[in-house]
Biopython code that builds the backbone (N, CA, C, O; Angstrom):
import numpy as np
from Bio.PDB.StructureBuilder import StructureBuilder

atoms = [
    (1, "UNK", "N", (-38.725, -25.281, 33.555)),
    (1, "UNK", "CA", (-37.751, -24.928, 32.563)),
    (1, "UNK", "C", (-38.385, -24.933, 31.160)),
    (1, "UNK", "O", (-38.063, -24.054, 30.362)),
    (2, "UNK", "N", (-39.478, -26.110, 30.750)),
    (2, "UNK", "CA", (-39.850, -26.185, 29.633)),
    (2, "UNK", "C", (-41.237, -24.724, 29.566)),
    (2, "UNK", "O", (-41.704, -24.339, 28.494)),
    (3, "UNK", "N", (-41.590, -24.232, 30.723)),
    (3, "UNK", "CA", (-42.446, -23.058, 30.291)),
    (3, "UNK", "C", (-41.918, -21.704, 30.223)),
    (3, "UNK", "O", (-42.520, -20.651, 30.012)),
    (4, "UNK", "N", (-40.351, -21.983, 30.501)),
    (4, "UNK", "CA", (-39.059, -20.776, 30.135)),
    (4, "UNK", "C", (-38.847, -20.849, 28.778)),
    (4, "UNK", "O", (-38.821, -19.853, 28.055)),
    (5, "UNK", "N", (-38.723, -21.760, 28.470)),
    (5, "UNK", "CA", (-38.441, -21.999, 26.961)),
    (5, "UNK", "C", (-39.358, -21.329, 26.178)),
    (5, "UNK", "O", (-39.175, -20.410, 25.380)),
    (6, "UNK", "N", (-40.869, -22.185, 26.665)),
    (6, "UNK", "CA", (-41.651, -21.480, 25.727)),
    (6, "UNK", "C", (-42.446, -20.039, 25.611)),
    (6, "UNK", "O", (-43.150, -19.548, 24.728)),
    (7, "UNK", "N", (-41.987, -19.564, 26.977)),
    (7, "UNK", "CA", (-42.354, -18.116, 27.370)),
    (7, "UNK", "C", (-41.157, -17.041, 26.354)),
    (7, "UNK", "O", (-41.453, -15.943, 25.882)),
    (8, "UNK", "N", (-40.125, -17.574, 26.253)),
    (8, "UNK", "CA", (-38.818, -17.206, 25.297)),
    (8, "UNK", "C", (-39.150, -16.668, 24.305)),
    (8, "UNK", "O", (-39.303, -15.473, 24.052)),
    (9, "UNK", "N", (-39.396, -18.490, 23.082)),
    (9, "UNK", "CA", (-39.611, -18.756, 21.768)),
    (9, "UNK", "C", (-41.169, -17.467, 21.586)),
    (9, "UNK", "O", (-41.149, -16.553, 20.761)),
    (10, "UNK", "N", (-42.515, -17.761, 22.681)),
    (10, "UNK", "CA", (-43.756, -17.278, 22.061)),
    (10, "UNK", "C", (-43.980, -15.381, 22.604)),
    (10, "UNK", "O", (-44.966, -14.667, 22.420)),
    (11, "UNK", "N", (-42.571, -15.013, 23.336)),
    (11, "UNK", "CA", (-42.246, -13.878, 23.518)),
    (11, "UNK", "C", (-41.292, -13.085, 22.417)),
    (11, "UNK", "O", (-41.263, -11.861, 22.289)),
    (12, "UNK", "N", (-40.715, -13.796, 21.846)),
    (12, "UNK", "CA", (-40.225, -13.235, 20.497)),
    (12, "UNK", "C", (-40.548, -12.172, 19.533)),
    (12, "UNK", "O", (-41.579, -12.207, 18.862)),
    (13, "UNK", "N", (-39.572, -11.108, 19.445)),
    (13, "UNK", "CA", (-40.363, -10.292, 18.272)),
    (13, "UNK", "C", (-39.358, -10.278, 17.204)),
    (13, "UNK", "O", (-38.189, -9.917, 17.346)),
    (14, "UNK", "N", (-39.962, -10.744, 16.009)),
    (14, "UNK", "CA", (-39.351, -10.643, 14.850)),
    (14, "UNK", "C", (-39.287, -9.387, 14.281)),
    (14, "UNK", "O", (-40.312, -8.708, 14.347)),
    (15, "UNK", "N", (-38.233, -8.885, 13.693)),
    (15, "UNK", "CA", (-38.283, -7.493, 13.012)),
    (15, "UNK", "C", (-37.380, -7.522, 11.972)),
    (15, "UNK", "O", (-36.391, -8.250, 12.049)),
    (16, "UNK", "N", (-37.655, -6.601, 10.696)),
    (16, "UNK", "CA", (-36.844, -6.692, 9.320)),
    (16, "UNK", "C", (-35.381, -6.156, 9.904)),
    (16, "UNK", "O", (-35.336, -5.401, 10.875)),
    (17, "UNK", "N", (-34.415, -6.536, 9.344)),
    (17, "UNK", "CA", (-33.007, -6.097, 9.611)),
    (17, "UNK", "C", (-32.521, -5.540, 8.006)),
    (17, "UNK", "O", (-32.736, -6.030, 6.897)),
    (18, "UNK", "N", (-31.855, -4.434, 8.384)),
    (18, "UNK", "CA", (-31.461, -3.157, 7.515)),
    (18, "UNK", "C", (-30.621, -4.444, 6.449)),
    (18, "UNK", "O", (-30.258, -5.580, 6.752)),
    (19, "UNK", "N", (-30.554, -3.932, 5.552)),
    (19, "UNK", "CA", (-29.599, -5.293, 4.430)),
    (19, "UNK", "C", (-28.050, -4.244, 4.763)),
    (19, "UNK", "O", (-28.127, -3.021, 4.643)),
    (20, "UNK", "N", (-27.306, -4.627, 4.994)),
    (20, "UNK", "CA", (-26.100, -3.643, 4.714)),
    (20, "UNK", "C", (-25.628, -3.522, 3.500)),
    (20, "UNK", "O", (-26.135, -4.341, 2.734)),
    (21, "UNK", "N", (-24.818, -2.790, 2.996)),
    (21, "UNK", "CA", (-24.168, -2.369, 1.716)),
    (21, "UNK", "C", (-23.293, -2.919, 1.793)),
    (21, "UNK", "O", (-22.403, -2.071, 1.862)),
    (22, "UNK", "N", (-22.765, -4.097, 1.846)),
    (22, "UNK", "CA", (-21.877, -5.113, 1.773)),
    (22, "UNK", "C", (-22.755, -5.927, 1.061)),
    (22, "UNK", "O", (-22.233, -6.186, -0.023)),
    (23, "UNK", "N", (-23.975, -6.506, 1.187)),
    (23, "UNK", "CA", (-24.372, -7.091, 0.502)),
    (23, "UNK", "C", (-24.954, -6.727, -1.044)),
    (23, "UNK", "O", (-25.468, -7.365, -1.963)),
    (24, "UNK", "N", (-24.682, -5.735, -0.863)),
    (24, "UNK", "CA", (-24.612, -4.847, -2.393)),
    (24, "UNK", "C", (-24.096, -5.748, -3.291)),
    (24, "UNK", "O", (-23.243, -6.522, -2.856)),
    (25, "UNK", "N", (-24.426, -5.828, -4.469)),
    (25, "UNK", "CA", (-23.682, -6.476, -5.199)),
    (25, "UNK", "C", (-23.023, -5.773, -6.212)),
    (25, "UNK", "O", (-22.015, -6.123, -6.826)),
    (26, "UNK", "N", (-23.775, -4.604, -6.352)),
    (26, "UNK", "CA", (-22.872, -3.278, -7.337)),
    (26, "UNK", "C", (-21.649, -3.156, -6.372)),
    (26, "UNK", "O", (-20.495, -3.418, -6.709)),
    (27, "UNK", "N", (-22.046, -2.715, -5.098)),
    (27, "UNK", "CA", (-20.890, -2.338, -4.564)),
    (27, "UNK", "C", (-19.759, -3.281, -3.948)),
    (27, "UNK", "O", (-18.678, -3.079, -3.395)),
    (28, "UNK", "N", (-20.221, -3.974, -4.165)),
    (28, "UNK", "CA", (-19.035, -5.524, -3.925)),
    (28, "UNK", "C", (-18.206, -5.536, -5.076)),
    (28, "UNK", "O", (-16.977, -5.504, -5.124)),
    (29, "UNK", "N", (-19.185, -5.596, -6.166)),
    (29, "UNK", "CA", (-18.094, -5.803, -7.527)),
    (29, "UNK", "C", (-17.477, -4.302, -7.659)),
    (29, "UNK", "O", (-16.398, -4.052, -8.196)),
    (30, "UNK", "N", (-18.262, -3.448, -7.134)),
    (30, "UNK", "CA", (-17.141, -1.826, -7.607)),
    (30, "UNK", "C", (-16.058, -1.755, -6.531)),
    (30, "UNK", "O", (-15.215, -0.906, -6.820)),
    (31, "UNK", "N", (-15.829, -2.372, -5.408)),
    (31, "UNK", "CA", (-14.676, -2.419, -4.577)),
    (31, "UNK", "C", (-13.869, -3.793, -4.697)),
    (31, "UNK", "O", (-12.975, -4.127, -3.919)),
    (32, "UNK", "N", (-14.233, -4.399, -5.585)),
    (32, "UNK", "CA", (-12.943, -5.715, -6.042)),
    (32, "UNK", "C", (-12.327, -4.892, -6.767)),
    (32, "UNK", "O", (-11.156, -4.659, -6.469)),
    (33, "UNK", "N", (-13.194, -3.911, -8.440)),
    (33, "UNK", "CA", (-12.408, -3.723, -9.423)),
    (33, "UNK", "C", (-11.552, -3.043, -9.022)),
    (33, "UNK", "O", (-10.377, -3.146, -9.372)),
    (34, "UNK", "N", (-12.145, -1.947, -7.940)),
    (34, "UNK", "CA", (-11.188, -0.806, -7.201)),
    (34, "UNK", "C", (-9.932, -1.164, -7.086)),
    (34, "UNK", "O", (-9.012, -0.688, -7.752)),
    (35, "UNK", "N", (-9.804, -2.269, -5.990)),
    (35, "UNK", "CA", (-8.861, -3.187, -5.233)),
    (35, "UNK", "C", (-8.027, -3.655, -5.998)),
    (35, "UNK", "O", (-6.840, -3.372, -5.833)),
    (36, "UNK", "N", (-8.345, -4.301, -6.796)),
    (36, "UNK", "CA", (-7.615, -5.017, -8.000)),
    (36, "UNK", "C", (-6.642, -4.448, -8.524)),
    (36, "UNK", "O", (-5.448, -4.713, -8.387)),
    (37, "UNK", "N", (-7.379, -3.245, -9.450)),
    (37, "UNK", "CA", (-6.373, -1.876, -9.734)),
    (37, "UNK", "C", (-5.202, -1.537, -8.729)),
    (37, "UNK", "O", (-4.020, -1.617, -9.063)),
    (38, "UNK", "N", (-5.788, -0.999, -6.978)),
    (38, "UNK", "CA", (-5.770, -0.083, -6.650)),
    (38, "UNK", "C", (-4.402, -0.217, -6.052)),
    (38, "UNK", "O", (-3.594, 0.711, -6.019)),
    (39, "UNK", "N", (-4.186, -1.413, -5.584)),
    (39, "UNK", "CA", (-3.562, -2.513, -5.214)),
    (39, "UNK", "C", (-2.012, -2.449, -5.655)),
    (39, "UNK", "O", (-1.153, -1.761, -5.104)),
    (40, "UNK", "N", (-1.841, -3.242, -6.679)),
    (40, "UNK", "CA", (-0.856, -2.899, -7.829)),
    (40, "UNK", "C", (-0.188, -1.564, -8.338)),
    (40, "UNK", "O", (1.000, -1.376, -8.600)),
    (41, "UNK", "N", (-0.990, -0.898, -8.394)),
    (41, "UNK", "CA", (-0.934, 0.715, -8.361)),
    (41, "UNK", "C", (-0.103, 1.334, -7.014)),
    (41, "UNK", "O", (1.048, 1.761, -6.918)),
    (42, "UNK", "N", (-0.672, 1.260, -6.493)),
    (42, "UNK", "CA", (0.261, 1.751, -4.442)),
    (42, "UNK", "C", (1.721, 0.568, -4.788)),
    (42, "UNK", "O", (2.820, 0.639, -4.236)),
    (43, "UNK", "N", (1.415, -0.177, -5.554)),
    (43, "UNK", "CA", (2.800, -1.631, -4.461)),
    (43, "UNK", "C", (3.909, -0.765, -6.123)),
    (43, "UNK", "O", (5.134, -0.884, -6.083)),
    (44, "UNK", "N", (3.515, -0.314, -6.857)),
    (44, "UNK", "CA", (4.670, -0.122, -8.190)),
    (44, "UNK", "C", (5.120, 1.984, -8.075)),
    (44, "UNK", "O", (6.032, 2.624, -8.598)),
    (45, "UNK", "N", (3.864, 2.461, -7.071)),
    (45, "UNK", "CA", (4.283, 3.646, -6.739)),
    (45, "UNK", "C", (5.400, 3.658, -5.542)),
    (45, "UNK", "O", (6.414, 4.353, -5.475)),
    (46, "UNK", "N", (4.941, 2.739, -4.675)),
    (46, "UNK", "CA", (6.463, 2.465, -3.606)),
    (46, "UNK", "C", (7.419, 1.914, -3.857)),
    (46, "UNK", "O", (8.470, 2.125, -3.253)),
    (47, "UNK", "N", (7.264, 0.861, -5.046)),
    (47, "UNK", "CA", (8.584, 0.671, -5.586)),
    (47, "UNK", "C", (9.357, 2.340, -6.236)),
    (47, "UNK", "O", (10.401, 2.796, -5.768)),
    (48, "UNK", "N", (8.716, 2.878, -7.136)),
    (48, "UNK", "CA", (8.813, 4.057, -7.660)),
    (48, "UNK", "C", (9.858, 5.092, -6.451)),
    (48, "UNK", "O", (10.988, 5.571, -6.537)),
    (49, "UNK", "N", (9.248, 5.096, -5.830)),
    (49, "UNK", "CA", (9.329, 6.289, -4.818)),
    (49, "UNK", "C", (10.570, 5.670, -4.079)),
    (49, "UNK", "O", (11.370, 6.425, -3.527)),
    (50, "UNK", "N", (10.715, 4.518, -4.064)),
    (50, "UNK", "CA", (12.082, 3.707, -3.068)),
    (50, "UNK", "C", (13.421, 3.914, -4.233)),
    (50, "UNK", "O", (14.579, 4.162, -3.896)),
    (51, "UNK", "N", (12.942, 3.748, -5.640)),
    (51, "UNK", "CA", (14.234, 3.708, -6.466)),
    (51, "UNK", "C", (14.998, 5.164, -6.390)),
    (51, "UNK", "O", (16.170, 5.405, -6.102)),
    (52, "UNK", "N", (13.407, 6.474, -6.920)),
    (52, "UNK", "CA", (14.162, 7.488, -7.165)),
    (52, "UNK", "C", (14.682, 7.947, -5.881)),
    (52, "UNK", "O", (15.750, 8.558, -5.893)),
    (53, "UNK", "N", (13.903, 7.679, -4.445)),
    (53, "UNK", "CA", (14.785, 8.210, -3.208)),
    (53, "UNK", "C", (16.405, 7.910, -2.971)),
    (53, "UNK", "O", (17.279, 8.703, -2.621)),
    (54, "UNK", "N", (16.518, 6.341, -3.313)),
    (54, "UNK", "CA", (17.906, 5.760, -2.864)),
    (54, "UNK", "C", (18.770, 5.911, -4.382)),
    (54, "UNK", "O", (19.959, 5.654, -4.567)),
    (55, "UNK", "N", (17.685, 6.452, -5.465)),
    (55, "UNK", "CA", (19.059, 6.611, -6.519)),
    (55, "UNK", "C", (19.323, 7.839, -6.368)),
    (55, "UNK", "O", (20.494, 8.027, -6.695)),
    (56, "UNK", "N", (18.836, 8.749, -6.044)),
    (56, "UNK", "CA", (19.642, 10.407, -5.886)),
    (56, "UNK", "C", (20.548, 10.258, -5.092)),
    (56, "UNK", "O", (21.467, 11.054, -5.287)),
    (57, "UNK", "N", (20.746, 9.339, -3.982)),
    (57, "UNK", "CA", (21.349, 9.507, -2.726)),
    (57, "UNK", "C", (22.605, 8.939, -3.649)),
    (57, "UNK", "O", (23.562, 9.678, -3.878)),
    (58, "UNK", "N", (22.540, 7.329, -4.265)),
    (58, "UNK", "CA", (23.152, 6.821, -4.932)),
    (58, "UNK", "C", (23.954, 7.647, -5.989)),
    (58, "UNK", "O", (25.182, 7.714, -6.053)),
    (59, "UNK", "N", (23.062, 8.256, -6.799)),
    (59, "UNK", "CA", (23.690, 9.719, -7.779)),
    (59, "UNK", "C", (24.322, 10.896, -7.218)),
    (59, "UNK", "O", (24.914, 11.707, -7.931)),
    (60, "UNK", "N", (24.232, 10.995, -6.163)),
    (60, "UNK", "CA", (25.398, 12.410, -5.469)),
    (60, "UNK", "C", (26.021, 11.455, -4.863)),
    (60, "UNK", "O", (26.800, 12.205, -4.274)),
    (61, "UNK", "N", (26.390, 10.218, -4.444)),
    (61, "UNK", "CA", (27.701, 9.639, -3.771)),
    (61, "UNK", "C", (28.402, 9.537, -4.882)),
    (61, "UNK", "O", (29.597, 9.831, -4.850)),
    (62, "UNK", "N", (27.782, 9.090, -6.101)),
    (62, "UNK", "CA", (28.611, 8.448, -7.162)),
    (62, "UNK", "C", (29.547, 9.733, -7.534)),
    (62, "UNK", "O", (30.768, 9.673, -7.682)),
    (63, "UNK", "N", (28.734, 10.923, -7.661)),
    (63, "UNK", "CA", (29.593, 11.987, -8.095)),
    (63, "UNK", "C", (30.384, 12.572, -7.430)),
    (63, "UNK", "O", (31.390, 13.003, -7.992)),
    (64, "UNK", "N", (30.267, 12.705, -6.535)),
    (64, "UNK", "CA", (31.271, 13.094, -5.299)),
    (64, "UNK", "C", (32.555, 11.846, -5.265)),
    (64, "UNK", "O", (33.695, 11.962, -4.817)),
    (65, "UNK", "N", (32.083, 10.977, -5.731)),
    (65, "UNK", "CA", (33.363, 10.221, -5.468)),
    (65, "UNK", "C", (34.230, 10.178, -7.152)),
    (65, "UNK", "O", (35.417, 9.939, -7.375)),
    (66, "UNK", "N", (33.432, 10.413, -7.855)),
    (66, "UNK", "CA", (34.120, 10.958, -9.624)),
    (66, "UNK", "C", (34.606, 12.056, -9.459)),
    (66, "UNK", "O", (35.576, 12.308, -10.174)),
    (67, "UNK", "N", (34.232, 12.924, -8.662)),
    (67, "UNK", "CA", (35.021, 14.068, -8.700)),
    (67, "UNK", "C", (36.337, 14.246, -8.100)),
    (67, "UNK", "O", (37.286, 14.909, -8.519)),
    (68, "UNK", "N", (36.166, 13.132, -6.433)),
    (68, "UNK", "CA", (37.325, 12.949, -5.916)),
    (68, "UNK", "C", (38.570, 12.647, -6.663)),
    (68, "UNK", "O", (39.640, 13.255, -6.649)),
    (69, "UNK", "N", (38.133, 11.345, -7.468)),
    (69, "UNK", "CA", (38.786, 10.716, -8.294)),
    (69, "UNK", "C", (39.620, 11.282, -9.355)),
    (69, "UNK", "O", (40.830, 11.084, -9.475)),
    (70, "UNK", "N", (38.651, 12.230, -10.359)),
    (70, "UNK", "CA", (39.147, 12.872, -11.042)),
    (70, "UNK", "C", (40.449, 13.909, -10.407)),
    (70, "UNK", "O", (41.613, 13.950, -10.806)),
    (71, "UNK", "N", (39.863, 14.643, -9.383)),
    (71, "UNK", "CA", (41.134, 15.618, -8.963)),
    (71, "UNK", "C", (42.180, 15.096, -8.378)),
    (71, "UNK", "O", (43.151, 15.820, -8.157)),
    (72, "UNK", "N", (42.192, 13.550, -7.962)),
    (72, "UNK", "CA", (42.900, 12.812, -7.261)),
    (72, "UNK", "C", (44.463, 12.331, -8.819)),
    (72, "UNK", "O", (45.675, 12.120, -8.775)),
    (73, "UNK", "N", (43.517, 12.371, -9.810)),
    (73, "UNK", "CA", (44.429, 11.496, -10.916)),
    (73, "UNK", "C", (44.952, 13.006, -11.664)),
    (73, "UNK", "O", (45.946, 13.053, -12.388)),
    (74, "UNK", "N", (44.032, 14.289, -11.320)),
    (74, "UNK", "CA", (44.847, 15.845, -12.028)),
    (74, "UNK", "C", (45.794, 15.701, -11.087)),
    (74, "UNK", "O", (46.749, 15.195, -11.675)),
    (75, "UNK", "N", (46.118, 15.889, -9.753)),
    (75, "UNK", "CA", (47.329, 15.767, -9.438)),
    (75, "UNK", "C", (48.609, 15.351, -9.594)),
    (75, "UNK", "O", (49.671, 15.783, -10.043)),
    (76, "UNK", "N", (47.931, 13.833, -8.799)),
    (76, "UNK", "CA", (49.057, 12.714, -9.851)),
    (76, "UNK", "C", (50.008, 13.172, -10.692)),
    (76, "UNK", "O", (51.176, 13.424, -10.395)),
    (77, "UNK", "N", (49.201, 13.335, -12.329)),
    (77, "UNK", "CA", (49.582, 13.550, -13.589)),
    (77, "UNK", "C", (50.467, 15.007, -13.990)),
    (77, "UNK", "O", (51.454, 15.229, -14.692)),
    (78, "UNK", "N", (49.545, 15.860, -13.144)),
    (78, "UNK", "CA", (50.328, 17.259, -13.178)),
    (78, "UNK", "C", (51.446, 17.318, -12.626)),
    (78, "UNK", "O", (52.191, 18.279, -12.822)),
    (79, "UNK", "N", (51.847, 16.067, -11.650)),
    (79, "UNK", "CA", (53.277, 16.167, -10.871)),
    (79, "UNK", "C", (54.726, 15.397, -12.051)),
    (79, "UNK", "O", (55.933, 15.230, -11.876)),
    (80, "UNK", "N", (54.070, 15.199, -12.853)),
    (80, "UNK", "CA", (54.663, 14.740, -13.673)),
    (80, "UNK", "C", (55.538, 15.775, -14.616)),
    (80, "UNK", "O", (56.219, 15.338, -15.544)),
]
sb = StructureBuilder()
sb.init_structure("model")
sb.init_model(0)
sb.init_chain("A")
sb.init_seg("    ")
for serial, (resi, resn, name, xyz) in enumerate(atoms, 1):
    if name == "N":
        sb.init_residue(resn, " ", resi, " ")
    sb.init_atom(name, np.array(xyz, "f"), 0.0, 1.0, " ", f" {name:<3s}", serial, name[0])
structure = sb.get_structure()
């Protein structure tokens, strides 16, 4: 077992390993600032996009029901 071992360890080939671009450090700090921004930006555009969707919907019920209203109280009044 101990001349497995060392047939292992003195069979070994060492070789350089590629650095990845993660270890970038330009590109580490240029995808925080990204993030940081990018982040905040998407979460205040879906707020955005949620208000004006459900306020149009909100803005033609409202009017449709002012209008009801209104012709509801011309009646009324005209029976007078």
């Amino acid at each position: 077992m101990i001349n497995d071992i060392r047939y292992i360890i003195n069979s070994a080939q060492y070789t350089n390993v590629k650095k990845s671009i993660f270890e970038n450090g330009v590109f580490t700090e240029t995808l925080s600032t990204i993030l940081t921004a990018a982040i905040p930006i998407a979460i205040l555009a879906a707020i955005y996009l949620l208000i004006t969707k459900v306020g149009r919907k909100g803005r033609a019920k409202l009017s449709s029901e002012e209008a009801e209203l209104r012709a509801r109280y011309r009646q009324e009044h005209n029976k007078k």
